[in-house]
C-alpha positions, -999 to 999 in steps of 0.1 A, spaced: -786 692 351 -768 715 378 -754 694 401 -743 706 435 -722 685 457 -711 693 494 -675 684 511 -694 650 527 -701 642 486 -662 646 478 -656 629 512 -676 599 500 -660 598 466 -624 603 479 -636 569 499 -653 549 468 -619 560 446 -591 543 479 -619 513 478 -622 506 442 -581 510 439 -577 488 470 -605 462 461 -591 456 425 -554 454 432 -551 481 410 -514 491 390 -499 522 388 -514 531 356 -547 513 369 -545 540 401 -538 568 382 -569 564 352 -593 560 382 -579 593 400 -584 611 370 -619 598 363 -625 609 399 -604 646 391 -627 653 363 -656 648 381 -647 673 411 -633 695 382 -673 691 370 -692 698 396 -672 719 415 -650 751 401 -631 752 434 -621 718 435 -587 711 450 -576 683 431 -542 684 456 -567 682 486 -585 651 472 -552 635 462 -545 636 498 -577 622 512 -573 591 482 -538 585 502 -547 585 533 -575 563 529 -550 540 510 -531 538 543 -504 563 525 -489 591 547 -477 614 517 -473 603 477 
């Protein structure tokens, strides 16, 4: 199946990957294995995906200025 997703999709998942990391209290490690779960879907769906760019918007949601 060819799925296409739109900057409001990776918007929306940038914003379900802060919450799940905020709601569970997750570690480091935790933070990091739930980013890349996140990263490799973008790197699916989308060839141009800026991994950097949703990075950022994972911070920010996390109340993070910069990591």
């Amino acid at each position: 199946m060819d799925m296409k997703m739109t900057r409001q999709h990776f918007v929306r998942l940038a914003e379900l990957c802060s919450d799940i990391m905020a709601d569970t209290n997750a570690t480091k490690d935790q933070a990091t294995k739930i980013m890349d779960l996140f990263l490799n879907v973008g790197h699916e769906t989308n060839p141009n995906f800026d991994a950097d760019r949703f990075n950022s918007a994972v911070q920010k949601n996390l109340g993070f200025s910069q990591v």
